[in-house]
Every structure is written in C-alpha cells, then in structure tokens.
C-alpha positions in Angstrom: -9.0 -24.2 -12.0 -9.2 -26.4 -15.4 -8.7 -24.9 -18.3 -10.8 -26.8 -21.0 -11.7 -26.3 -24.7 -10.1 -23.4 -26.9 -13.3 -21.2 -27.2 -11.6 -18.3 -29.5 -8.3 -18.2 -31.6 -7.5 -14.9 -32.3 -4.3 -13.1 -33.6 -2.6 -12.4 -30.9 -4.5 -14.2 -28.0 -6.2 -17.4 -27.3 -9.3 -17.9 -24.7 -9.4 -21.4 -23.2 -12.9 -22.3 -21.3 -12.6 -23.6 -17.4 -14.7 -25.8 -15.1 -16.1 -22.5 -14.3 -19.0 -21.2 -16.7 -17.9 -17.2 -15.7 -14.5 -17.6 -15.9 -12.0 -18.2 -18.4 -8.2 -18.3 -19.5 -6.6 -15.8 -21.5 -3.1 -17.0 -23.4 -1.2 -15.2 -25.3 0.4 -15.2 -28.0 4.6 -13.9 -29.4 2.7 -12.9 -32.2 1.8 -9.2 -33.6 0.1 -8.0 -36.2 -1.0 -4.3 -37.5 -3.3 -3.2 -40.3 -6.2 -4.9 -39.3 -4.2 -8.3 -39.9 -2.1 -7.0 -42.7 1.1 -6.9 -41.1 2.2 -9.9 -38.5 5.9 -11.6 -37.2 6.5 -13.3 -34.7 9.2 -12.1 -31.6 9.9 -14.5 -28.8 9.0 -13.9 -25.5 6.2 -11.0 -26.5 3.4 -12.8 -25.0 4.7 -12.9 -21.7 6.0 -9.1 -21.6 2.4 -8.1 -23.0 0.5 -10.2 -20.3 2.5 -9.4 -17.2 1.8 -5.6 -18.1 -1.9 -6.1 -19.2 -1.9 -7.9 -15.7 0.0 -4.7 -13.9 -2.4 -2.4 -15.6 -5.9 -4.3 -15.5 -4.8 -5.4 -11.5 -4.4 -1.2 -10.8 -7.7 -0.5 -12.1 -9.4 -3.2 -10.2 -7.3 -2.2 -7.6 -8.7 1.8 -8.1 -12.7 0.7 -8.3 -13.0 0.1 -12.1 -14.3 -3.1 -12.7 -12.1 -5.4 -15.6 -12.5 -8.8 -16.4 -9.1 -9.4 -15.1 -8.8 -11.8 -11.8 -5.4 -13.0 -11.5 -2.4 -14.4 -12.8 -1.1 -18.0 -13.6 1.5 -19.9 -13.1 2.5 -19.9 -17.0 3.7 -16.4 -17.7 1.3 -16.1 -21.0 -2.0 -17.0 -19.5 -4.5 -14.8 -17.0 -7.5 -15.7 -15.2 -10.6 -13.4 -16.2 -13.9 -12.9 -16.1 -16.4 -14.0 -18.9 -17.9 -11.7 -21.0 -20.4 -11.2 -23.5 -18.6 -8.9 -26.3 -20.0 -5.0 -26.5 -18.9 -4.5 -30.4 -17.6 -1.1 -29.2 -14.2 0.5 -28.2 -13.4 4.0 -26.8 -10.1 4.8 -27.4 -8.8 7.9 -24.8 -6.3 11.0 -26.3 -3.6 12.3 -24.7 -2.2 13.5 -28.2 -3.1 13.1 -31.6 -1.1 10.4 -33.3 -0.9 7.9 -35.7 -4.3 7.9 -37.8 -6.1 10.5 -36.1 -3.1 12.5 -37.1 -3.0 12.0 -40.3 -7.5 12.2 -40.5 -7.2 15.5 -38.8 -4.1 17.1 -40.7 -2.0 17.4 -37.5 2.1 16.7 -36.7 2.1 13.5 -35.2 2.0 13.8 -31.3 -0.1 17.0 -31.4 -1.2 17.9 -27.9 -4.4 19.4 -27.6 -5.9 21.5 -24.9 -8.4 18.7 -24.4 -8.7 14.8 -23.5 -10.0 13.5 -26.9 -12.4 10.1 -26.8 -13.2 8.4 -30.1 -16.3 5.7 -30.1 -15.2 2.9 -32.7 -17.6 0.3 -34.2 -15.0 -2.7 -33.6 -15.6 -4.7 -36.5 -12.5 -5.9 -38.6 -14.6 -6.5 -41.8 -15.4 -2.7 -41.5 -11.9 -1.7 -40.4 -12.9 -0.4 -37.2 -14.6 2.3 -37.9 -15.6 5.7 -36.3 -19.1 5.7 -35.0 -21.1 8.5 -33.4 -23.7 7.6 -30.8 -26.7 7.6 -32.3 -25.5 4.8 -34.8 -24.5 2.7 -32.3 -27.9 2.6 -30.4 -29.6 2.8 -33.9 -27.5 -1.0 -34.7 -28.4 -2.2 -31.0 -25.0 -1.9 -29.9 -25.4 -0.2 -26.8 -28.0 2.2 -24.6 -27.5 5.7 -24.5 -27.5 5.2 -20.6 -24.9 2.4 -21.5 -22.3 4.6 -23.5 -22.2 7.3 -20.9 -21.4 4.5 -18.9 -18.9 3.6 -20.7 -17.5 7.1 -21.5 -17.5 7.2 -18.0 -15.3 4.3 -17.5 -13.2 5.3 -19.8 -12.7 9.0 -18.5 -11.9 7.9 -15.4 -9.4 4.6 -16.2 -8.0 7.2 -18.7 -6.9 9.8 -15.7 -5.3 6.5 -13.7 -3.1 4.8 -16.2 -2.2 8.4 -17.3 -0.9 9.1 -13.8 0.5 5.6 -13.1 2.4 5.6 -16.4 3.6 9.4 -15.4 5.3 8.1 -12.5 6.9 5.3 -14.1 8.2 7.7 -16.6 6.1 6.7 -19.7 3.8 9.2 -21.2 0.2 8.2 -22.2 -0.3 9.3 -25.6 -3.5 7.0 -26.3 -5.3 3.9 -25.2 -8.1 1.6 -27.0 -10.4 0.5 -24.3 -13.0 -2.6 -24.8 -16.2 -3.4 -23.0 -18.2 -6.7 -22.4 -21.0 -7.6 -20.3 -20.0 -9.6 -17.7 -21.1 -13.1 -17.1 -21.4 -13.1 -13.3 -23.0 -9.7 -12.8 -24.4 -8.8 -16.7 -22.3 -5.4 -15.6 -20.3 -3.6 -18.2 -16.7 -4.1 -17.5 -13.4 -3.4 -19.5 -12.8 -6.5 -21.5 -9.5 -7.7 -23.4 -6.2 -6.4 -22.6 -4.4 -3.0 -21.7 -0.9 -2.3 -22.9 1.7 -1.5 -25.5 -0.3 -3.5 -27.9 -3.5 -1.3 -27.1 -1.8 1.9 -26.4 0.6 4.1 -27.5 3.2 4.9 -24.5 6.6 7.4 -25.5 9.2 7.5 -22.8 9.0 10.9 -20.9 12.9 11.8 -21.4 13.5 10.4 -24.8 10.1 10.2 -26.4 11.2 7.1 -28.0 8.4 4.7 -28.8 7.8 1.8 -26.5 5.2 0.3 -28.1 3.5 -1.5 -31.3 4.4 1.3 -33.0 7.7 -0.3 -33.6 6.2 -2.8 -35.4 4.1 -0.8 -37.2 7.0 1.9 -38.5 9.4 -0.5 -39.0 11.5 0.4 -35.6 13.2 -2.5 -34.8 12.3 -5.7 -32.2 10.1 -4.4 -30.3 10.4 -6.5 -26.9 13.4 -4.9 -25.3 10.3 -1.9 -25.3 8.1 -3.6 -24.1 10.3 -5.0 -20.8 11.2 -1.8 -20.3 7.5 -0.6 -19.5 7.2 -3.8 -17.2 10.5 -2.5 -15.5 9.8 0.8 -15.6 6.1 -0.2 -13.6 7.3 -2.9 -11.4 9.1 0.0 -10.0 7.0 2.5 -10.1 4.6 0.0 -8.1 7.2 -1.2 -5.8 6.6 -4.9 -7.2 9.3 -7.5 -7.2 
C-alpha cells in the first residue's frame, strides 16, 4: 500500500490518497479543537490514543455486521487504512443522556437520563454550525432518500446498542455518540464514515462519572490524554487485546 497525495487537511485528521482508487489513509492529528474551530491546543501523543480507539471501536462494528470504512491498522500509530467514501452531509448523533447542548436547548441538568434512546439528524455543515435538521429538509436539499435515512437510523440504532454494551463492560458509560455516513467507493453502500471515540462521543466512567473525553477540553478539565489512554486500557481489556 502507497500512500500518495494529501487529498483533505482537516482539523484534527489528514486523508492521504493510495495506489488504490477505493482506499485511503487516515492520519491523525495531536490536535483538538471545539466550538466549531473556535477552541484548539495541541497535546502530544492524542493522535495516536484517538486512532488506536477509533480503530478498537470501528474494528468491533465490522467485527458485529455494521459495515465502516475502517480496514486496518498501520504500522505508524496515527494512521488507518479505510475505505473511500463519498461524504453524506449528514450525522446522527445517538442519546444515552442529555448532555452538553441538548442540555442546555431542552432545559435539562446535564446528564439527564431519559426513559428513551434519543437520535438527533444534524445537517453537518460548519458554515451553518451543524445544525438540527428534520427529515423532510434533508430530502428536500438532496441530502439523502427517505429509504436512505431509515437506513441510516437503522445503522445507527443498532451500532448505538453495541458500543453501548462494549463500553459497559469496559466500565465506561455511553452518554452520546456522533455518527457519520458516506457512500462507499467500492460498493456505492452507505457505511459509517470518519472516526468513533472520545473526540465523537461523550464516555463518563461508570464508578466515578468523571469525564473521559473532549469534554475536558471543552470545560476546561485539564490534559485530556491520560483520559483518553484510559478508555484504550480500559477496552483492550475489556476485549482481551494485548
């Protein structure tokens, strides 16, 4: 595999092309940022911790009959094989509690648990902010089929459920988690795109409920990489992996 030309430089990941036209190279980055771009630092050694677990969690799903664009790991800690996609402009982000800005939208205590599994449909555009979207807009701007989004709620239900019950057993509750979609390259089917982990998701330890994830950065809660190795830890052995 030869990773070629720097096809997208993003915030907090870099996509290299390959000799390969359906494949690509995912690298990230030690930087994160929050606020739609607002916020950003830089802590040493985040790229790695945020790939390996992306890789745990993207791997599992494969692993359970969800289709990702994730193939593999490389030798480089940072980087990850995947499959090459053509962008859905959409994101369904699964509820295990109400947090953050859907708390404070609704007029809820932070890490309200409702009696349901909430999903929000988001128009992922940063010019916009990310907005909420109902359905009918997003087949109104050609963003998806009706057929498509149940799809995708679908997906989403479903990958939900397992990382809810994987991160259960490694101790970490579920309290959110973004979820992107893209058309995939080899098969034009629509599979999670982008990454999965505390950058995406909002994970509390079970005992504690201290925050292991970008919600450090974002409340001001200190370095927020000795949190982040303790989810890789904390799944390696829930996983049994070396």
């Amino acid at each position: 595999m030869v990773k070629d030309k720097l096809i997208f430089n993003g915030n907090e990941k870099q996509v290299f092309s390959t000799d390969d036209p359906c494949q690509v190279i995912f690298r990230y980055k030690d930087v994160t940022t929050a606020f739609h771009g607002v916020k950003r630092a830089r802590f040493a050694g985040k790229g790695a911790l945020t790939s390996q677990i992306s890789a745990i969690l993207l791997g599992y799903l494969n692993d359970n009959g969800v289709e990702t664009h994730f193939i593999r790991t490389l030798g480089d800690e940072r980087e990850q094989l995947c499959r090459m996609i053509e962008i859905i402009p959409l994101e369904v982000v699964f509820h295990n509690r109400i947090s953050g800005s859907l708390a404070s939208k609704l007029g809820v205590e932070d890490g309200f648990k409702p009696s349901n599994t909430i999903l929000d449909l988001c128009y992922n555009n940063d010019e916009l902010g990310d907005p909420l979207i109902n359905r009918d807009q997003a087949v109104a701007l050609r963003l998806a089929t009706y057929q498509e989004l149940d799809g995708m709620y679908d997906i989403v239900r479903r990958s939900g459920q397992l990382l809810t019950d994987l991160l259960d057993r490694a101790g970490i509750e579920l309290v959110d988690a973004k979820f992107e979609f893209g058309r995939a390259a080899d098969t034009g089917a629509i599979i999670i795109s982008d990454e999965i982990s505390p950058d995406t998701c909002r994970m509390w330890d079970k005992e504690t409920g201290e925050r292991l994830d970008k919600d450090r950065f974002r409340l001001d809660l200190g370095d927020l990489v000795p949190s982040y190795g303790i989810v890789l830890e904390k799944l390696k052995t829930a996983l049994d992996l070396e």
